[in-house]
C-alpha positions in Angstrom: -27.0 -63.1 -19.5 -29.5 -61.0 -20.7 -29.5 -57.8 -23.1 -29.7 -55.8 -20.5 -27.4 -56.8 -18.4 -25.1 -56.9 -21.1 -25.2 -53.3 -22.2 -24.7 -52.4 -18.7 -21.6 -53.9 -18.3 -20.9 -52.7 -21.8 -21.2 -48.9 -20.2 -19.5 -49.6 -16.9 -16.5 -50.9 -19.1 -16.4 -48.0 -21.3 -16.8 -45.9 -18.8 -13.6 -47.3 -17.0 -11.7 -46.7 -20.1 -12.7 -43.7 -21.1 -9.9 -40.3 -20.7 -10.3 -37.9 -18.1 -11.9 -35.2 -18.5 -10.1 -31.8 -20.0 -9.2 -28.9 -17.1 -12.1 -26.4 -17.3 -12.1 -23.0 -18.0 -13.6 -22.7 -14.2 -10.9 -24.9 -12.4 -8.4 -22.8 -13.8 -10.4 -18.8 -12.6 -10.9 -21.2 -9.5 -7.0 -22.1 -8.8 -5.7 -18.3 -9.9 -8.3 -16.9 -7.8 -7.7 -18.3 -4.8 -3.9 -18.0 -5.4 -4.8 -13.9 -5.5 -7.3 -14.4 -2.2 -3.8 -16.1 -0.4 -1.4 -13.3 -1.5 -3.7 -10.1 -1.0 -5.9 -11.0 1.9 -3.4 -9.4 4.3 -4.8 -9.0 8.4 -7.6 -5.8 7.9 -7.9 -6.2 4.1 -10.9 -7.1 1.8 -10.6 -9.0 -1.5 -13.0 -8.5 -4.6 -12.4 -10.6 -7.9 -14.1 -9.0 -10.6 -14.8 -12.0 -13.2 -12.8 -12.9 -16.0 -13.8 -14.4 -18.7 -11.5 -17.0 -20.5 -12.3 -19.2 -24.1 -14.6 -21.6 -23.4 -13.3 -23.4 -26.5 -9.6 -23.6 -24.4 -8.9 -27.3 -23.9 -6.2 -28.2 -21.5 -5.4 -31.8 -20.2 -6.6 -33.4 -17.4 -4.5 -33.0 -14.0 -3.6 -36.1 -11.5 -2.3 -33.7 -9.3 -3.4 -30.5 -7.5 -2.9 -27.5 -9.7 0.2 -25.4 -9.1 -0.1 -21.6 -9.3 2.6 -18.6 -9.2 2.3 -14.8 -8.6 4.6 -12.6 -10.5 7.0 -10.5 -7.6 5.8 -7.1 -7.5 5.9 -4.5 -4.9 2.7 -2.5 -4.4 -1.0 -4.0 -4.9 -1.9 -4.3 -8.4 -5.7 -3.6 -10.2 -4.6 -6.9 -13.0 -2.2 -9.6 -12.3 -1.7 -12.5 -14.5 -1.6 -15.5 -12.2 0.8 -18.5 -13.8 -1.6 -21.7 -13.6 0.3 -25.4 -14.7 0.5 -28.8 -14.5 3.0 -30.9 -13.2 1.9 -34.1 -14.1 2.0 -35.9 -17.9 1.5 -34.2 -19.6 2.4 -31.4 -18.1 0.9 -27.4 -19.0 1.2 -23.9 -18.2 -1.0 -21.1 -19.3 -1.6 -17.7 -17.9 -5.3 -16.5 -16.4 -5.8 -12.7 -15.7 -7.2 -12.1 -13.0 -8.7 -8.3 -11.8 -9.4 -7.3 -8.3 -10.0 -4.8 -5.9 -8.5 -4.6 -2.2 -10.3 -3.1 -0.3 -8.1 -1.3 3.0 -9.1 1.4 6.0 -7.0 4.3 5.1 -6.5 8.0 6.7 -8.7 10.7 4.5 -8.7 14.1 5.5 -11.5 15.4 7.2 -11.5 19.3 6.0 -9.1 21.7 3.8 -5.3 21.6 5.3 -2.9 24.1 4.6 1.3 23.3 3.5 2.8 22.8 7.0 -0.1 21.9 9.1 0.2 19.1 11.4 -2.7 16.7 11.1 -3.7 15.4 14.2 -6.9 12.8 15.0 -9.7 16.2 14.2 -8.4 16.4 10.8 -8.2 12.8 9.1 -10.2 9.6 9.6 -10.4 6.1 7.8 -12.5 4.9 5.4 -12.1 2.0 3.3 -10.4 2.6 -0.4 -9.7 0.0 -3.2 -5.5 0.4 -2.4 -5.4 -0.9 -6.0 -6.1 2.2 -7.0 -3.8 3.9 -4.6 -0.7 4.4 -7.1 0.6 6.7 -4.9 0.6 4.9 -1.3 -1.1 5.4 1.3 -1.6 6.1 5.2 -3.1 3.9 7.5 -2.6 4.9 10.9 -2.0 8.3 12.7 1.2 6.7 14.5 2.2 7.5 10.7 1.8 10.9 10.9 2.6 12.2 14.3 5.1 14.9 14.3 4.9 15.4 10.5 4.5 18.6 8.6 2.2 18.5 5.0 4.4 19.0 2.3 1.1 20.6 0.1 -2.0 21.9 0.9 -4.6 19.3 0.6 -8.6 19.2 0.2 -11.0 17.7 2.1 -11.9 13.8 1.7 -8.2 12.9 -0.4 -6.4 9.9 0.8 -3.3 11.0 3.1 0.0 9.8 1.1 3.6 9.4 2.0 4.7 12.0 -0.5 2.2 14.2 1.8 4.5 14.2 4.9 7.5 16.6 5.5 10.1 15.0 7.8 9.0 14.8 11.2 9.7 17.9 13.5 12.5 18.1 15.9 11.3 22.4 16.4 7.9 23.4 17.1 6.4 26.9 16.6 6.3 28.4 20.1 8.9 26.0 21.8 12.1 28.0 23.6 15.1 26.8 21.7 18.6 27.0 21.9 20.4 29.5 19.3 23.1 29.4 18.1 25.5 31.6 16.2 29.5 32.0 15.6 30.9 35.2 16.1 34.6 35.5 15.3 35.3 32.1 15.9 33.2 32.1 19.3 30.0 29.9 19.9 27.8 32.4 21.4 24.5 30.4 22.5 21.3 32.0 23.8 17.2 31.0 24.5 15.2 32.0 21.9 11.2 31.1 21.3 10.8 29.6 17.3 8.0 31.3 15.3 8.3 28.7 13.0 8.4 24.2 12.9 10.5 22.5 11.3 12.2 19.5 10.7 16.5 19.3 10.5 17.6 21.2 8.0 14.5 23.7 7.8 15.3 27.0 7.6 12.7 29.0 10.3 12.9 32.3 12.4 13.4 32.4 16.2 12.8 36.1 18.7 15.6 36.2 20.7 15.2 35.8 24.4 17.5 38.7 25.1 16.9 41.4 22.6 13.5 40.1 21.0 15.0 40.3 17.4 13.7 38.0 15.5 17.0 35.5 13.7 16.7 33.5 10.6 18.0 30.5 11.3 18.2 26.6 10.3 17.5 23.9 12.7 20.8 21.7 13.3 19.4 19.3 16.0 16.1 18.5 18.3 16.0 22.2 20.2 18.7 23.5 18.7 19.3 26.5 16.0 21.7 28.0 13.8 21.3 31.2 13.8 22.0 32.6 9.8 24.6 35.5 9.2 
């Protein structure tokens, strides 16, 4: 056997031998990351991971066996989650890599100045996409969402529409004939009167009677239907 072929065999051997290499720094961004890509990536969503930087002096053991990975439970969509990255093999690890993101979502923005108690229809909002990350509030996607519903607060042009935006939706509109209703004595006395006002049950709006064309404060009990106030 010559030298050579010696110290080749040599090297094969001692490479046969030798431990497997440590978990990198990149397998474990790799694993969280696409951990975050599964949970996030909903139907109509876009995922940005902004990079993370971890020690490149962290040594971990090798893994036989596919990493294992575990979001916290949290509702909303968080800006920084810390994914749970381990080992389950021996010997077995667990460390935690941060990971930051953006989701990107289409969203309803409004398209010009509304007023408290408008009624936003398809003129006045559109969608654009919006990191929902940054969305602490909520959001609105879709005007099936906002059909029937009053504004709660006047709101500027180009502001993300959300849920704490929307009044209850209304069961009287301003202009609709409604029914009125008031108690005399112990009566029911009920007659048609046209709202002035919208509102949802509860609201207190005026109505011009049909009869005498006074106009009666009153609070809406039921879809068409008004109290009239003493």
């Amino acid at each position: 056997m010559t030298s050579l072929t010696a110290a080749l065999l040599l090297a094969v051997v001692a490479s046969a031998n030798a431990a497997p290499a440590d978990t990198t720094p990149a397998q474990l961004r790799a694993a969280a990351e696409e951990a975050v890509r599964a949970q996030y990536a909903d139907a109509g969503s876009r995922v940005v991971i902004m990079p993370t930087s971890l020690n490149p002096r962290l040594r971990l053991a090798a893994c036989a066996h596919p990493l294992q990975t575990h979001l916290p439970t949290r509702q909303g969509t968080p800006s920084r989650v810390a994914v749970s990255v381990s080992c389950n093999g021996s010997p077995g690890w667990t460390i935690q890599v941060p990971v930051q993101m953006q989701v990107f979502r289409q969203v309803l923005v409004t398209s010009r100045p509304l007023a408290r108690g408008d009624i936003a229809g398809p003129v006045d909002v559109h969608t654009e996409e919006r990191d929902i990350a940054r969305l602490g509030y909520g959001y609105v996607q879709s005007l099936d969402q906002i059909t029937g519903h009053s504004l709660s607060r006047p709101l500027i042009a180009g502001v993300v529409l959300e849920p704490g935006d929307l009044n209850g939706r209304q069961t009287v509109h301003a202009g609709e004939e409604v029914s009125l209703v008031a108690q005399l004595g112990g009566i029911e006395v009920r007659a048609s009167g046209m709202a002035l006002d919208g509102g949802d049950t509860g609201a207190h709006l005026r109505v011009r009677n049909g009869n005498s064309g006074r106009i009666i404060n009153g609070i809406v009990v039921g879809d068409g239907e008004v109290q009239a106030l003493p």
